[in-house]
Structures are given as C-alpha cells and as structure tokens.
N, C-alpha and C positions, 0 to 999 in steps of 0.2 A: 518544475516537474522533469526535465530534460535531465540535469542534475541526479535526481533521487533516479532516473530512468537505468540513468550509466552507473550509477552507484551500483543500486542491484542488479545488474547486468555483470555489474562483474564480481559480484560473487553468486552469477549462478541463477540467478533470476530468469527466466523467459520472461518480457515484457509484451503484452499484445498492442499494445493502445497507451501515447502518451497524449494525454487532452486539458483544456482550461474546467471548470466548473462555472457552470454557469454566473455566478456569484462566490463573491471572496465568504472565505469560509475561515469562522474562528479557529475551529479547533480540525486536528489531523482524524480524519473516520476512517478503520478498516470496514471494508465489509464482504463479509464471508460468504463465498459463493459454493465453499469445497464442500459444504455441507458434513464440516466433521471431521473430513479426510486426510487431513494435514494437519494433525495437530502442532508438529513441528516448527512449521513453517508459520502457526497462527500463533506460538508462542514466542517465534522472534520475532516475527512484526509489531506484536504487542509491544515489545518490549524496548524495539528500538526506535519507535514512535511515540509510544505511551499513550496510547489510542485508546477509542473506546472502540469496541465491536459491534457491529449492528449487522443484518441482513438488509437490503434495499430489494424488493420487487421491480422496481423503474430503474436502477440497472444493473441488478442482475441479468431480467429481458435486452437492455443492449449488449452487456459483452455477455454471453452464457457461456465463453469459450472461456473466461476469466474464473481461476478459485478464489483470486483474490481481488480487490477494487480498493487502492489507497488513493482516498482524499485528504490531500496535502490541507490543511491550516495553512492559517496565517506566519505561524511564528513554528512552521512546520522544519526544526531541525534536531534528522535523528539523533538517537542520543549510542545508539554502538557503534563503532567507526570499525571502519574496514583497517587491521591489521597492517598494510603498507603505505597508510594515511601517517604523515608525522604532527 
C-alpha cells in the first residue's frame, strides 16, 4: 500500500489514508465515492488496476473526504507504469 501510496502521489494523487484491510483480499476493488464526478480519474484507475467498481456504504461513511477507496488485492500490480519507471 505504501508503494501504490508514492506511486500516485507522484503523479498527482492527493492520498488521504494509507491502511491494511482487515483481511487479505483476492482481487484489487475501486470504490467510488465521487459519485460520477470524475470520470477521468475512474477511467485510469480502472484501467491500471483492472478493478472492478463497486460503491461501499461502510467505507464510504469512514473516509467521506475520499472520491476514491483503492483496495489493493493480493496480486495487486498496476498494470500502467508511470513514464520515468524503466
């Protein structure tokens, strides 16, 4: 999580919250807090996670400052690499 933290941090990401999951988790979850509003930004996530989308009520209510909530997977590695990566 630290990792993906600095990743999108440096291109540009606000991060509010880096945390565990309470339980390992198979697959990578976005979950969409923006309600819509960012389509942009829900289409590179999608894409360089290959995530599915979901909304969460339980936590959306803990971060509500968050548009977005990326729950890392197990075998969570993005797949668009930041430009000055070799």
């Amino acid at each position: 999580a630290k990792q993906e933290k600095l990743r999108l941090f440096n291109q540009g990401a606000d991060i509010l919250v880096v945390g565990d999951a309470p339980a390992n988790q198979p697959n990578t979850t976005i979950i969409d807090n923006s309600l819509g509003k960012k389509p942009n930004t829900l289409a590179y996530l999608k894409k360089a996670y290959g995530a599915s989308v979901v909304t969460s009520a339980a936590l959306s209510k803990s971060y509500p400052a968050a548009d977005f909530i990326i729950v890392l997977g197990e075998s969570a590695v993005p797949k668009a690499t930041n430009s000055n990566e070799n």
